[in-house]
Residue, then its C-alpha position, 0 to 999 in steps of 0.5 A: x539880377x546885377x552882382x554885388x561886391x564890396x571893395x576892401x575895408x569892412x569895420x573891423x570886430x571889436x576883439x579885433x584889437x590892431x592899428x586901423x587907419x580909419x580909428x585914427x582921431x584926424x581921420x585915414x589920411x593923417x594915420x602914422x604907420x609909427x602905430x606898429x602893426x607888428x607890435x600889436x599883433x606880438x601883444x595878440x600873442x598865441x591868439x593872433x591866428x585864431x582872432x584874426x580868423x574869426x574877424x574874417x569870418x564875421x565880417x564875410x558873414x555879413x557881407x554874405x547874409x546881406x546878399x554880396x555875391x564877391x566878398x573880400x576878407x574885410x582887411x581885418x588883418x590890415x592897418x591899412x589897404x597900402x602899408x600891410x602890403x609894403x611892410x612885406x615888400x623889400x626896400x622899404x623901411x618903416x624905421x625911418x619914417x620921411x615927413x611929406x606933404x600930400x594931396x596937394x598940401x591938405x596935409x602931411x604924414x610921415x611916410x616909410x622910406x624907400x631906401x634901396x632896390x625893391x623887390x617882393x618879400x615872402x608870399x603872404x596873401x595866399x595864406x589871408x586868401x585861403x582863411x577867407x576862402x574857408x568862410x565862404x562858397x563864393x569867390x572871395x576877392x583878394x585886393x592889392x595897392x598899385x604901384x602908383x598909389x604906393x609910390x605916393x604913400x612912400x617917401x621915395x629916398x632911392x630912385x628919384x624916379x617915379x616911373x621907376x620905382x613904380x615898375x619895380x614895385x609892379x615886378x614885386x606886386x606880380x609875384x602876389x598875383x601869381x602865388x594868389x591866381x595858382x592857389x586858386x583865387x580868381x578875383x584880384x583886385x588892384x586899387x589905383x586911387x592915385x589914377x583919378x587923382x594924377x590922371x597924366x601921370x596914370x596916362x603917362x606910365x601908370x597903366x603900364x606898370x599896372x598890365x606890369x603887376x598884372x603881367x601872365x595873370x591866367x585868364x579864369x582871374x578877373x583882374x579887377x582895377x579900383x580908382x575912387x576919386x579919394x577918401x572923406x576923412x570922417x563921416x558926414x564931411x561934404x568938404x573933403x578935397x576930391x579928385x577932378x570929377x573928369x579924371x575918369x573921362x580922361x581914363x576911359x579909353x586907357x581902362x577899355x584898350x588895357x587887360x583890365x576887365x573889370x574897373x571900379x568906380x565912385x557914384x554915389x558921393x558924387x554922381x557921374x554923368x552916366x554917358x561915362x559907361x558908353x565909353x566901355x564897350x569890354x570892361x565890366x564896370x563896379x559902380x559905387x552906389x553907396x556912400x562910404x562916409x555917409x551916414x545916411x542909409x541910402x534907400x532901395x528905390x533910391x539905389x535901383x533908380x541909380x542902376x537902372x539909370x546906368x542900365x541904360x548906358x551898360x548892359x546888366x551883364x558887365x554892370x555890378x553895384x558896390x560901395x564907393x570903397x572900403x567901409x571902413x568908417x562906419x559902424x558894423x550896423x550902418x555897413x550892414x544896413x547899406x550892403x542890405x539894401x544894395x543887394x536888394x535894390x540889384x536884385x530887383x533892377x533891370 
C-alpha cells in the first residue's frame, strides 16, 4: 500500500471570496498581485478567521474522504502559493509594482519590487498550520515558495544579484521553517518549480540556498522539495510552454546527495522515462500521477499501471503517488474524483 499526498493549491469554496490566481480570465501565469489580498480579507470583515477556517476544513475533508494520507490546508488563504508568502517578508513592495518578461517571453506580469535588504517579517504559517492541523488526525503538510522561484517572481530593484537575493531570502524563509518544526509540524515542503525550469542555475547555487532554508530542521520533519516542470495556463491546453523534460536528469544526483528527503515530481502530463527513479537511492520520491489541468478523470487501473511501473525502479516504501501540483484549476468535483481514484489505484498497487 503506497502513501498519498497532495502538493498545495485545492479549489478554493465558493463563500471563500479572495484573489486567486488560478480564477484569473489569462489564466496563473498573468495574475496581478495589484488584486489586494489585504484588501479582501478587510471586505470578509469580523468573518475573515472563521471563513477561512471552515475553507480549510472542507477542503482537508475532501482530500481525507478521498483516502490522501498527507493533506495540505488547500492554500485557501492564499492568493497564490509565492506573493502570500512575500507579502510577509520585509523588503519586499507590493506598492511598486515592476513589469517584467517571464518564462522566456511567453508573457509578462507586474511584479513586487525588492527594493532593500530582505529579511522575515512576523511568524505567520504556525498559525495557518495550527487551523488545518485542528481538522485532521493526520500530518498535515505546510508548503513554502523557495528562494529561487520567488527571486523569479519578484522584480529585483536591490541586489542585481540573484544568488544573493536568494541567500537572503533563504535566511527569512528558515525562520518559518523552524517556528513550524518547534510548533509540532513535521511535513514542510518547499516548492522550487524554477529548479526544473533553470537547471544550471539550481546546480549552480539554488540547492544551497535550499539546505540555507532548510538550515537546523529537526530530523522528525520530512523536508519535502516540489519541482514540477511549469504550470498549464487553463485547463485541457496541451501546448503550454514546459521546462526540458531532461531538467530532472540533470537534478538527480543534487536531490540524492542534499537533506532533501522527499522530492516531488510531475508524471502524468508527461511521463518520465522511469529509469529516472534508479538515480535515488535515499530520497523518497512523490510522483505526480495525475494531471492537474486535465479534465479528463484519470482511471484507477490507468493510475496503478503507472505506479506499478514505477515499482519497478523504487521500492513501495520511499514511493508516494500525488497530483502534478496544485489543483487549483479545477472544479471541487473533477478534484475529488481524481484524489479518489489515486487513492485507490495506491492502495491496490504493489
Amino acid at each position: 500500500m503506497l502513501k498519498t499526498t497532495c502538493i498545495g493549491a485545492y479549489p478554493k469554496p465558493d463563500y471563500v471570496d479572495l484573489p486567486d490566481w488560478f480564477n484569473h480570465p489569462d489564466g496563473p501565469d498573468a495574475a496581478d498581485p495589484t488584486e489586494r489580498w489585504s484588501d479582501a480579507m478587510n471586505a470578509l470583515g469580523n468573518d475573515a478567521q472563521r471563513i477561512l477556517s471552515r475553507g480549510v476544513q472542507e477542503v482537508i475533508a475532501d482530500q481525507v474522504e478521498a483516502g490522501i494520507d498527507i493533506p495540505t490546508d488547500g492554500e485557501v488563504p492564499r492568493e497564490n502559493y509565492i506573493h502570500y508568502h512575500c507579502r510577509n517578508i520585509e523588503g519586499i513592495d507590493f506598492g511598486v509594482l515592476t513589469e517584467v518578461s517571464l518564462r522566456n517571453g511567453a508573457y509578462s506580469a507586474r511584479l513586487p519590487t525588492v527594493n532593500g535588504p530582505v529579511s522575515a517579517g512576523n511568524i505567520f504559517l504556525v498559525q495557518d498550520w495550527k487551523r488545518a492541523q485542528a481538522c485532521t488526525d493526520r500530518p498535515v503538510k505546510i508548503t513554502i515558495p523557495g528562494p529561487m522561484t520567488i527571486t523569479d517572481t519578484t522584480a529585483d530593484a536591490y541586489y542585481g544579484d540573484a544568488e544573493r537575493l536568494g541567500a537572503e531570502l533563504a535566511d527569512a524563509l528558515n525562520h518559518e521553517v523552524i517556528a513550524l518544526a518547534e510548533a509540532g509540524c513535521t511535513n514542510i515542503q518547499v516548492d522550487e518549480p524554477l529548479f526544473a525550469r533553470k537547471p544550471a542555475a539550481a546546480l549552480d547555487y539554488g540547492f544551497e540556498n535550499l539546505e540555507r532554508t532548510f538550515h537546523r530542521c529537526p530530523k522528525n520533519v520530512t523536508r519535502t522539495v516540489h519541482m514540477c516542470c511549469g504550470y498549464p495556463d487553463r485547463l485541457d491546453n496541451p501546448d503550454y510552454p514546459k521546462a526540458d523534460p531532461d531538467s530532472y536528469n540533470k537534478l538527480a544526483d543534487a536531490i540524492e546527495y542534499s537533506s532533501i528527503m522527499a522530492v516531488s515530481i510531475e508524471d502524468a502530463h508527461r511521463h518520465n522515462d522511469l529509469s529516472l527513479l534508479d538515480r535515488f537511492n535515499q530520497t523518497c520520491v512523490i510522483l505526480g500521477v495525475i494531471a492537474v489541468a486535465k479534465s479528463k478523470v484519470e482511471s484507477v487501473g490507468e493510475i496503478r499501471d503507472r505506479l506499478t511501473s514505477a515499482l519497478e525502479h523504487i521500492d513501495a516504501d520511499r514511493l508516494l503517488a500525488a497530483p502534478d501540483c496544485g489543483l487549483g484549476l479545477l472544479s471541487r468535483e473533477l478534484a475529488r474524483s481524481k484524489l479518489a481514484n489515486m487513492c485507490e489505484a495506491a492502495r491496490t498497487s504493489g
